[in-house]
MOPAC internal coordinates of N, CA, C and O (Angstrom, degrees):
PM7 1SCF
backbone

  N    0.0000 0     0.00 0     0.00 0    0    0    0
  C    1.4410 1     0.00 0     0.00 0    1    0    0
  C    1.5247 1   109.26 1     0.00 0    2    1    0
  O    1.2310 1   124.00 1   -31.99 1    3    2    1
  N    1.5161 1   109.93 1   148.01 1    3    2    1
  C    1.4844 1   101.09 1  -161.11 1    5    3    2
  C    1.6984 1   107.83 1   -97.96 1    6    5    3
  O    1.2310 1   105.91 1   -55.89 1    7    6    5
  N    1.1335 1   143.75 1   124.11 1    7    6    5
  C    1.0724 1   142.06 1   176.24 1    9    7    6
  C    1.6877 1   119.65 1   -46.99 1   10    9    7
  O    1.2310 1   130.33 1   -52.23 1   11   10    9
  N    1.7597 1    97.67 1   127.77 1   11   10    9
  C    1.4257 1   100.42 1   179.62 1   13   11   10
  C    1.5888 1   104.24 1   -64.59 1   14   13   11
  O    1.2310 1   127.83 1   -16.68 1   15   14   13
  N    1.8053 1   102.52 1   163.32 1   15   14   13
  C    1.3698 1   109.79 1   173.04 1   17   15   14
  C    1.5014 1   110.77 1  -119.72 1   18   17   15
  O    1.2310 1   121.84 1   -38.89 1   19   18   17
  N    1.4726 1   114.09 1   141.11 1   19   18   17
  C    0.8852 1    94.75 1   172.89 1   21   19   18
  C    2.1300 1   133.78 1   -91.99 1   22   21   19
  O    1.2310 1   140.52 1  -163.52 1   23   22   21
  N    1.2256 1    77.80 1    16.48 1   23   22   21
  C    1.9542 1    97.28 1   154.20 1   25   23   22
  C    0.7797 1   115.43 1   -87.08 1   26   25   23
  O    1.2310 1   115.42 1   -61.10 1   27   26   25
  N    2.1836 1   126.29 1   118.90 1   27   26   25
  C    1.2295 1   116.77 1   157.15 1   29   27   26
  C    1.5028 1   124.77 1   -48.94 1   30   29   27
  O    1.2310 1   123.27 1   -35.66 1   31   30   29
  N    1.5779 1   111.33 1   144.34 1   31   30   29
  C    1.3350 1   127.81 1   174.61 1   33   31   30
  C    1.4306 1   107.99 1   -98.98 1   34   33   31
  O    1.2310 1   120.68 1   -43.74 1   35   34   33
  N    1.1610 1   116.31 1   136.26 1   35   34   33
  C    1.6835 1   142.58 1  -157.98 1   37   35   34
  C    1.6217 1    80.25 1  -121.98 1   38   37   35
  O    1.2310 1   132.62 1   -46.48 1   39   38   37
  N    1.8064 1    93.22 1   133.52 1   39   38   37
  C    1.8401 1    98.89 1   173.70 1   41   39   38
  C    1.2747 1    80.51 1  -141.59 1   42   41   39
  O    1.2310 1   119.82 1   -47.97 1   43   42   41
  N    1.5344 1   117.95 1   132.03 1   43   42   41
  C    1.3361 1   128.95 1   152.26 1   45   43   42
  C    1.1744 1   134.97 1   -60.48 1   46   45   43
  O    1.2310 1   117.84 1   -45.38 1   47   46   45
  N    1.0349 1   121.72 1   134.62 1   47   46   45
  C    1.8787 1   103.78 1   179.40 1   49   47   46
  C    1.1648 1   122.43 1   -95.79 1   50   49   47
  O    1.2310 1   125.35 1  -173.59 1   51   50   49
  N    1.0556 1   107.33 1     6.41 1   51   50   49
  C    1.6448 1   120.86 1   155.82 1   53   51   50
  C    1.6409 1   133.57 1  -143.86 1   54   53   51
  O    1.2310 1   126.62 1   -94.33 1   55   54   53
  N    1.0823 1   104.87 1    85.67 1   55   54   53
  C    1.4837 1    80.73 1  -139.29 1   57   55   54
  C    1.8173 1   101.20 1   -86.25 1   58   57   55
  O    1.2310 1   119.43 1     3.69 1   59   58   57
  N    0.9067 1   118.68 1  -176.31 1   59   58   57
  C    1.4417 1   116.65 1   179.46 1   61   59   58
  C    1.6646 1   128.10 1   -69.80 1   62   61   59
  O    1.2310 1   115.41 1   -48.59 1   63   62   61
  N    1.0273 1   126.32 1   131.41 1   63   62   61
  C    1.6135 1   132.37 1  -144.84 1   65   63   62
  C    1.7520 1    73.24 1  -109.21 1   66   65   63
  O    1.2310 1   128.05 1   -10.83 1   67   66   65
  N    1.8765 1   102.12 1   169.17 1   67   66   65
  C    1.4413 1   131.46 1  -157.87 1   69   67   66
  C    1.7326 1    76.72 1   -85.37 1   70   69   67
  O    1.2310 1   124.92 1   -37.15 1   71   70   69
  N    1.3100 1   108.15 1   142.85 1   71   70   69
  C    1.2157 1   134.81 1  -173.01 1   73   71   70
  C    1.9679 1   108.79 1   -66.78 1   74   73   71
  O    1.2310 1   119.18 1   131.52 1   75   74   73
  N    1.4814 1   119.18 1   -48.48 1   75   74   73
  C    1.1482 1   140.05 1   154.43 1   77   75   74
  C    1.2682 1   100.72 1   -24.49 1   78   77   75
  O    1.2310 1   111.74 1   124.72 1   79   78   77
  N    1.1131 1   133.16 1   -55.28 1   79   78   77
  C    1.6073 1   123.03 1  -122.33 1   81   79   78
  C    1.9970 1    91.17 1  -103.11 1   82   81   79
  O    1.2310 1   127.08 1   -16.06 1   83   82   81
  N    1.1040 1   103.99 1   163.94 1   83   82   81
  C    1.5170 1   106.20 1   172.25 1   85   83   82
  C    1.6732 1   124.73 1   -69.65 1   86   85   83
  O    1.2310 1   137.11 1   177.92 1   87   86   85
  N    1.3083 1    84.46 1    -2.08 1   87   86   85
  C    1.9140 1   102.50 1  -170.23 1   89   87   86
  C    1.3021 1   109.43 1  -101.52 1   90   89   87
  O    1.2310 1   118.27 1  -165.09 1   91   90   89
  N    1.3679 1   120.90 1    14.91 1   91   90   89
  C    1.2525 1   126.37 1  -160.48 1   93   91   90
  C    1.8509 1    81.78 1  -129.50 1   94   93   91
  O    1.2310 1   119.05 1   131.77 1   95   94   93
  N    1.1844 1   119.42 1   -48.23 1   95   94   93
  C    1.4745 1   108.22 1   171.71 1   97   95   94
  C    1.6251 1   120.26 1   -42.96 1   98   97   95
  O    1.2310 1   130.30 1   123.65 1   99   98   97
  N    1.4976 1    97.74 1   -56.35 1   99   98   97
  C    1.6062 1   115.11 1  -164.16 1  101   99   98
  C    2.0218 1    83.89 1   -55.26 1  102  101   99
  O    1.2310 1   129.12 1   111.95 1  103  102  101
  N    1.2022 1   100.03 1   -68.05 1  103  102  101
  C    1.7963 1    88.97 1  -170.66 1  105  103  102
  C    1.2209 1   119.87 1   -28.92 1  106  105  103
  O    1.2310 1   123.70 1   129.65 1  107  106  105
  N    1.4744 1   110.51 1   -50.35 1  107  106  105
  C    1.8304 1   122.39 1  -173.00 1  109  107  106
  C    1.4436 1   102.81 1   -39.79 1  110  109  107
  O    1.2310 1   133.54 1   112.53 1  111  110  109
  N    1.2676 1    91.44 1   -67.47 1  111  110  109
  C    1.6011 1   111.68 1   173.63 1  113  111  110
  C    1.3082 1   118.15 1   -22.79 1  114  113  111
  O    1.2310 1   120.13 1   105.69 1  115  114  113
  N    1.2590 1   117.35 1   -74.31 1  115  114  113
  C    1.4508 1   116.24 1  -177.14 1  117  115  114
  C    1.6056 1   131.88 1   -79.73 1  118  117  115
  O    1.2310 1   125.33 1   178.28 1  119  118  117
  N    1.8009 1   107.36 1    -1.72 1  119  118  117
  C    0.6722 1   109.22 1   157.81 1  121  119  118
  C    1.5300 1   137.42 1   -81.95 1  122  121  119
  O    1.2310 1   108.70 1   -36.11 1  123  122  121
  N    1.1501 1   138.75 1   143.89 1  123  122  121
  C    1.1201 1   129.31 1  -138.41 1  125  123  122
  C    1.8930 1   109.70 1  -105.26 1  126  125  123
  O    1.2310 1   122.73 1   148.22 1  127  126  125
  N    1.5791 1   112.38 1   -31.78 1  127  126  125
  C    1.3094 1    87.91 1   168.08 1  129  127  126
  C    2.0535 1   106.89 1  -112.50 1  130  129  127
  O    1.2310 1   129.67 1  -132.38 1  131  130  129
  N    1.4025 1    98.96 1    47.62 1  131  130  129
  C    1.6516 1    85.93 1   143.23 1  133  131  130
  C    1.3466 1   111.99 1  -121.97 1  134  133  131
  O    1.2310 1   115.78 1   -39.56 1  135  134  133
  N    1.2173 1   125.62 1   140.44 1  135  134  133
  C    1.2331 1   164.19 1   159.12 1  137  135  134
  C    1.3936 1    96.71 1   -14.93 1  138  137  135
  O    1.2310 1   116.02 1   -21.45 1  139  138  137
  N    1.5204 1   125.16 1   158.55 1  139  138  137
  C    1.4598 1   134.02 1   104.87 1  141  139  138
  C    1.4886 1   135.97 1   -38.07 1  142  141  139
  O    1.2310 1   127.26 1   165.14 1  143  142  141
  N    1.2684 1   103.64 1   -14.86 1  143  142  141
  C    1.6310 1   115.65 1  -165.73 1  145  143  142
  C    1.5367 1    99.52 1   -95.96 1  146  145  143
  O    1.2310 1   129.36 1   139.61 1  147  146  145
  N    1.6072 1    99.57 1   -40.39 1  147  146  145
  C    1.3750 1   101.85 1  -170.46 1  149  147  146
  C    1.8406 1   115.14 1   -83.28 1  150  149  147
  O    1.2310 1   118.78 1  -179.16 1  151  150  149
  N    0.8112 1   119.92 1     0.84 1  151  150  149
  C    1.2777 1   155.00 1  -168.61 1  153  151  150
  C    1.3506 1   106.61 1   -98.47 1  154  153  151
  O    1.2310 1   111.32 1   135.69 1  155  154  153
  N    1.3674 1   133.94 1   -44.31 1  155  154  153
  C    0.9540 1   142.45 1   161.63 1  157  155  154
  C    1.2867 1   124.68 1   -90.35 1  158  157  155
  O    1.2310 1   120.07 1  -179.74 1  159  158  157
  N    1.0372 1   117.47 1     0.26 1  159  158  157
  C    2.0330 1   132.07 1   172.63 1  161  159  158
  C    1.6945 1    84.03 1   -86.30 1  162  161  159
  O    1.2310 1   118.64 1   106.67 1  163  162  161
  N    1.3301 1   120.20 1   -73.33 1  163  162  161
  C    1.4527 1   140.01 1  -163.77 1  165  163  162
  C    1.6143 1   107.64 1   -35.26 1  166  165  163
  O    1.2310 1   136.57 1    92.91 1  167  166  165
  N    1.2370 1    85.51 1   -87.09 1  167  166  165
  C    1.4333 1   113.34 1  -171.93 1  169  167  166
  C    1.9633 1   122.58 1   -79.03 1  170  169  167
  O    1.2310 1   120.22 1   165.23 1  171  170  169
  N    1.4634 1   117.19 1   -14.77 1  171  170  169
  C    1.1908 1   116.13 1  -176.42 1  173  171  170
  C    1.4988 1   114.05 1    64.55 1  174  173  171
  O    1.2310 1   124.01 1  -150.36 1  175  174  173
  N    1.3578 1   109.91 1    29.64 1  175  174  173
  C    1.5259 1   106.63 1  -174.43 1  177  175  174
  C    1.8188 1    94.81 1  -138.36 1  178  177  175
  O    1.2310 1   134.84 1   -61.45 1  179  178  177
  N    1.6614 1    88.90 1   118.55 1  179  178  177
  C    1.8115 1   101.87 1  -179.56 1  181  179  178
  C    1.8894 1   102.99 1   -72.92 1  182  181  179
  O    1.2310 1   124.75 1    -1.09 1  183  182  181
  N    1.1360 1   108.48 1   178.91 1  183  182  181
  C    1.3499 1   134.42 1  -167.29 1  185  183  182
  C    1.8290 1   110.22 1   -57.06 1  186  185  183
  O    1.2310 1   128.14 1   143.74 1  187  186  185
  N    1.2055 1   101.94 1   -36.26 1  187  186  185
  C    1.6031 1   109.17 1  -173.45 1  189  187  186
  C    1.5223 1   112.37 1  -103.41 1  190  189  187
  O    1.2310 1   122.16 1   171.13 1  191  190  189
  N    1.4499 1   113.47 1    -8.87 1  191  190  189
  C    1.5858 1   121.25 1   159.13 1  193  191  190
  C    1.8957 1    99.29 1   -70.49 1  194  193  191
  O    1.2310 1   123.17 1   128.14 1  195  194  193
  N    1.2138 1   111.54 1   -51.86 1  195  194  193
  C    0.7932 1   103.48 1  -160.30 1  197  195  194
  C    1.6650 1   115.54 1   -97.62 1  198  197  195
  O    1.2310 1   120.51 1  -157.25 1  199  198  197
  N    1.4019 1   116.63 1    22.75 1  199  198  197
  C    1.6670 1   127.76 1   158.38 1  201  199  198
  C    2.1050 1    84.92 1   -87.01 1  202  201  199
  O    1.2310 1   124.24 1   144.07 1  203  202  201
  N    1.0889 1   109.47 1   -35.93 1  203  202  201
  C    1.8864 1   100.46 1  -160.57 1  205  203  202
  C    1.3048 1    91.88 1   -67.38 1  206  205  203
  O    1.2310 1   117.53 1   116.21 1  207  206  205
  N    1.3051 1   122.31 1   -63.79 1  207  206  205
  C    1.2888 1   127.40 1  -167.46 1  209  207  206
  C    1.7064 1   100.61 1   -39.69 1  210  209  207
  O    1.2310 1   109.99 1   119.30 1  211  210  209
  N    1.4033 1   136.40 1   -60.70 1  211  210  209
  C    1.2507 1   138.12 1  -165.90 1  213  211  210
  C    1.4736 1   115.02 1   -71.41 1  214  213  211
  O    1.2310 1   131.80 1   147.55 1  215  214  213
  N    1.6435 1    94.82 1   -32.45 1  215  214  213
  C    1.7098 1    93.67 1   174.23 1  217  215  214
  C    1.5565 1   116.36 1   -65.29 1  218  217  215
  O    1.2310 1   127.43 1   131.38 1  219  218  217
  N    1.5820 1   103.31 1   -48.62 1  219  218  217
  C    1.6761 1   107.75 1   164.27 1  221  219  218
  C    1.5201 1   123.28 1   -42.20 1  222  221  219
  O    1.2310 1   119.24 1   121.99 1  223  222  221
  N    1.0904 1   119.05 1   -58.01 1  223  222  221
  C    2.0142 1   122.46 1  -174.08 1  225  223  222
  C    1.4099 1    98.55 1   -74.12 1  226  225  223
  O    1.2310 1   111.78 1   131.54 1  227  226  225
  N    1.2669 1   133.10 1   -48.46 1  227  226  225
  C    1.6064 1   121.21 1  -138.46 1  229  227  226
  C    2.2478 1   102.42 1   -93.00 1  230  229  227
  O    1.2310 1   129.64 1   -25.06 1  231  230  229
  N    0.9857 1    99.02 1   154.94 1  231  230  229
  C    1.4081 1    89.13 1   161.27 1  233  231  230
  C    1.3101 1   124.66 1   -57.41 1  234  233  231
  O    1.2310 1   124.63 1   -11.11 1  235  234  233
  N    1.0950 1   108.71 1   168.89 1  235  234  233
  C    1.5260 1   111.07 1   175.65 1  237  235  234
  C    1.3905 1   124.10 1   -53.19 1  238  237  235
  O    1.2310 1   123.54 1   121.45 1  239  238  237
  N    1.7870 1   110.81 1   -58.55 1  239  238  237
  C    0.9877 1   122.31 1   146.70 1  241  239  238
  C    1.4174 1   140.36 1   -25.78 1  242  241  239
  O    1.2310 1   128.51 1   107.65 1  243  242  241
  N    1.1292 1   101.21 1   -72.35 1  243  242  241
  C    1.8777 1   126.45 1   168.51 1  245  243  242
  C    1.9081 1    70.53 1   -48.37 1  246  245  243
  O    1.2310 1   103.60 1    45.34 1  247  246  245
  N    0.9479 1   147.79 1  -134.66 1  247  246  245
  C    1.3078 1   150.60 1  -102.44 1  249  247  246
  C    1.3105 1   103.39 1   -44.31 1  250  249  247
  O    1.2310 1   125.76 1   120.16 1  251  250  249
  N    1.3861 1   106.53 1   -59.84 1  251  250  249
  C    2.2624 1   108.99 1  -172.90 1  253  251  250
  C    1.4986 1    92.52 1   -47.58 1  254  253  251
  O    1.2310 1   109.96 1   102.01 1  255  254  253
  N    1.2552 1   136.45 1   -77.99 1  255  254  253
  C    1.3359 1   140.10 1   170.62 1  257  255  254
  C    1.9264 1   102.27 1     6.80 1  258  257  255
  O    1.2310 1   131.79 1    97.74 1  259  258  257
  N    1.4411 1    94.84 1   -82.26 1  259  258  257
  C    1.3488 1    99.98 1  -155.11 1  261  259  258
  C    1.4841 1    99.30 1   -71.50 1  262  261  259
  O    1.2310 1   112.64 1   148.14 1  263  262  261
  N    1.5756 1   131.51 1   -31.86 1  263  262  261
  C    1.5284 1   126.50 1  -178.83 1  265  263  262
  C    1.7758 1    95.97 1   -65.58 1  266  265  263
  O    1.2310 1   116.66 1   112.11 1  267  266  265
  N    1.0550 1   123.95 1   -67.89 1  267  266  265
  C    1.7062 1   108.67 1  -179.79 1  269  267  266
  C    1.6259 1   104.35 1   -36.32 1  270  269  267
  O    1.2310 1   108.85 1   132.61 1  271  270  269
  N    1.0388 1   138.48 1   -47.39 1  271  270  269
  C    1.5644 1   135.57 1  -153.78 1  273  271  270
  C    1.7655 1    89.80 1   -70.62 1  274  273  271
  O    1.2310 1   118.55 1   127.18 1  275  274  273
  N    1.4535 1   120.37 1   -52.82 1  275  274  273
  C    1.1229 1   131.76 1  -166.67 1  277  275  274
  C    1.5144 1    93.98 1   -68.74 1  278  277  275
  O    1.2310 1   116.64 1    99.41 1  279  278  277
  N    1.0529 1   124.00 1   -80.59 1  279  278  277
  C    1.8464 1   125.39 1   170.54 1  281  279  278
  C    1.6537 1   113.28 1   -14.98 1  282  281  279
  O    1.2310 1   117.61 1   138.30 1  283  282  281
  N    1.4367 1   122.16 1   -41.70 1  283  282  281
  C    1.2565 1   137.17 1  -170.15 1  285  283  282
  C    1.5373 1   103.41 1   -72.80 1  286  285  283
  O    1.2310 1   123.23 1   123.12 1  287  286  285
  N    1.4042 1   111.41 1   -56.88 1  287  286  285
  C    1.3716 1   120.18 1  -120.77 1  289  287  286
  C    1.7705 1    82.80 1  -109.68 1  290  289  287
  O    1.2310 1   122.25 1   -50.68 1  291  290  289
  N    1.5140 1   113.30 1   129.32 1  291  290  289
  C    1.6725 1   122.11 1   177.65 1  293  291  290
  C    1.6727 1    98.04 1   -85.55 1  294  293  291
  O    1.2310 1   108.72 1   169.76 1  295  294  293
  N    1.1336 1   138.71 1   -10.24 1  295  294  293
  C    1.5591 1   134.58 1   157.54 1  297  295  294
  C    1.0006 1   118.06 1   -18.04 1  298  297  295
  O    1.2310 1   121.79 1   117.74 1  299  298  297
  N    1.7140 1   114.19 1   -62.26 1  299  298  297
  C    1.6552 1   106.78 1  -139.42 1  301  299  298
  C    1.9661 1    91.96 1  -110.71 1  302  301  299
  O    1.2310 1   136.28 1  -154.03 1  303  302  301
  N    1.1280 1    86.09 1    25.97 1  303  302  301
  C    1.8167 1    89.65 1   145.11 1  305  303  302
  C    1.3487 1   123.25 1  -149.31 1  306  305  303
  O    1.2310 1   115.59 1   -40.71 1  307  306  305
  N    1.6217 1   125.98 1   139.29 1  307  306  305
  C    0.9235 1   123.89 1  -168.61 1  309  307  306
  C    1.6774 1   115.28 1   -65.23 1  310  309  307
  O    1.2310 1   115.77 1   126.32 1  311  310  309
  N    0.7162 1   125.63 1   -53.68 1  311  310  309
  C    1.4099 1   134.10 1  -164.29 1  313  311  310
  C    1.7185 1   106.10 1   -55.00 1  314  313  311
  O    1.2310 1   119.82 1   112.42 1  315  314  313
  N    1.3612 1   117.95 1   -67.58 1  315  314  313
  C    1.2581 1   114.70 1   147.60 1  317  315  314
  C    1.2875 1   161.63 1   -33.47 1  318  317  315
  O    1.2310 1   141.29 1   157.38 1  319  318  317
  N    1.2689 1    76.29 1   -22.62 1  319  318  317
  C    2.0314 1    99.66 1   174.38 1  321  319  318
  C    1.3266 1    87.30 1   -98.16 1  322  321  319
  O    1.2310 1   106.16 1   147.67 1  323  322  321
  N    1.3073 1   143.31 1   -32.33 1  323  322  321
  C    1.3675 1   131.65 1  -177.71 1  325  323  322
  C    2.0696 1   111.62 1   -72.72 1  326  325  323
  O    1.2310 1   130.11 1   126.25 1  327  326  325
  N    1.5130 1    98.11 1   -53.75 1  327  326  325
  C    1.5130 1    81.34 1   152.91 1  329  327  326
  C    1.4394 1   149.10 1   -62.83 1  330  329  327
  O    1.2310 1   119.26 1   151.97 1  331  330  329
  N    1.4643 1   119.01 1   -28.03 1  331  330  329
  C    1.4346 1   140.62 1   137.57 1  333  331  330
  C    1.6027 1    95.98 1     7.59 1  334  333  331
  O    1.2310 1   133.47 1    94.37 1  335  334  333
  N    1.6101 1    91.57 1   -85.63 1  335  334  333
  C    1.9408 1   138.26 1  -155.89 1  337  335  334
  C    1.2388 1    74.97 1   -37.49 1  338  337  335
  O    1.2310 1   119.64 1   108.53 1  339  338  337
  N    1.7128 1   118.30 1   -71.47 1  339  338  337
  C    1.4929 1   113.93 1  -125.03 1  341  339  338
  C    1.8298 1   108.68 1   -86.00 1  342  341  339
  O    1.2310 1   137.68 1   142.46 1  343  342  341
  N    1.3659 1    83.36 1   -37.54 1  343  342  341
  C    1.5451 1   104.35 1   161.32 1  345  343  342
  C    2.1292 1   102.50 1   -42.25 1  346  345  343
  O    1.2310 1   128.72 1   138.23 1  347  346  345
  N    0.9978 1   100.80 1   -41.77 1  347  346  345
  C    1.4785 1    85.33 1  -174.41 1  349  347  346
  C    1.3499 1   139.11 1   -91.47 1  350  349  347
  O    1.2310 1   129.79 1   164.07 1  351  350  349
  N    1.6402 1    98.74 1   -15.93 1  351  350  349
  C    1.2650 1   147.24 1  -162.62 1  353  351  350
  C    1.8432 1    85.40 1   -73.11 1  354  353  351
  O    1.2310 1   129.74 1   118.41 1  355  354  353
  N    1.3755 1    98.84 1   -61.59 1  355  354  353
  C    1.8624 1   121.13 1  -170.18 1  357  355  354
  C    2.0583 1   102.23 1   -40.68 1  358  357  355
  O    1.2310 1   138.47 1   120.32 1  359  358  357
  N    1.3864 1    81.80 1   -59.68 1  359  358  357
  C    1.7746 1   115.48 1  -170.44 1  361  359  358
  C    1.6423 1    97.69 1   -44.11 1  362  361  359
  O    1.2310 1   119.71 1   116.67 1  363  362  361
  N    1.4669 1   118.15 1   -63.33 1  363  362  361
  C    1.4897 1   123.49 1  -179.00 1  365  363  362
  C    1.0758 1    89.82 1   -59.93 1  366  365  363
  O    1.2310 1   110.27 1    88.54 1  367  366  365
  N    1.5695 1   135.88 1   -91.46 1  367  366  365
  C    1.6455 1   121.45 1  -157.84 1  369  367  366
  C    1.5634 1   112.41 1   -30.17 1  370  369  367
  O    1.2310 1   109.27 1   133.77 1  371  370  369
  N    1.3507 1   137.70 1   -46.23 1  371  370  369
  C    0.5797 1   115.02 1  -159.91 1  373  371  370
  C    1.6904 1   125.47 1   -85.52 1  374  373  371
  O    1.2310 1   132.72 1   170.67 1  375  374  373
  N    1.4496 1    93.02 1    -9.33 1  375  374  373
  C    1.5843 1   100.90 1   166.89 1  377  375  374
  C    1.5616 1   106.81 1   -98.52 1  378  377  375
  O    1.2310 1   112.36 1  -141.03 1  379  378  377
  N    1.2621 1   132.02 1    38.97 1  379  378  377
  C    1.3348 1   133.84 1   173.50 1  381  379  378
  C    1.3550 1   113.37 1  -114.80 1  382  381  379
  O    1.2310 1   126.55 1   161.48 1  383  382  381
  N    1.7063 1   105.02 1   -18.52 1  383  382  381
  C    1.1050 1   113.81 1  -173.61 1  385  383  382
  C    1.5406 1   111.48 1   -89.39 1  386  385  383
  O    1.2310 1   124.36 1   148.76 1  387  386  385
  N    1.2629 1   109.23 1   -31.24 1  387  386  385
  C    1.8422 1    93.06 1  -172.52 1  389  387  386
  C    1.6938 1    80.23 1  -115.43 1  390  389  387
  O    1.2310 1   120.10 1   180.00 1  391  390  389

């Protein structure tokens, strides 16, 4: 029997799949701050491999779902998420000032 600890144990509920594997894309995917870019450093798989790849596994549903989230969301590209930043960055200064 394995001895309790007295450090709480943290269990992910998803936790991250072997990078190799095609299940490691779908995660990227839905996770929200990695990239397309990074996704393609990782895995060698550009943006429209990896809409096929999701259109293939996910329900139908589950797919519109996650393409609106992706459609929505300036995250899962770098460049944009960098204007996002700065865009917001501007917004606070400028309510810091008066």
């Amino acid at each position: 029997m394995k001895k309790k600890s007295y450090f709480p144990q943290t269990k992910v509920k998803n936790p991250e799949p072997i990078k190799k594997d095609e299940n490691w894309v779908i995660w990227a995917a839905w996770a929200d701050r990695i990239t397309f870019e990074e996704i393609k450093e990782k895995s060698g798989k550009n943006e429209s491999e990896v809409i096929k790849i999701m259109r293939k596994n996910l329900k139908p549903g589950s797919f519109r779902l996650w393409r609106k989230r992706v459609h929505n969301t300036s995250i899962k590209h770098r460049k944009k998420f960098k204007l996002e930043r700065k865009k917001l960055r501007e917004k606070i200064k400028k309510t810091d000032i008066y």
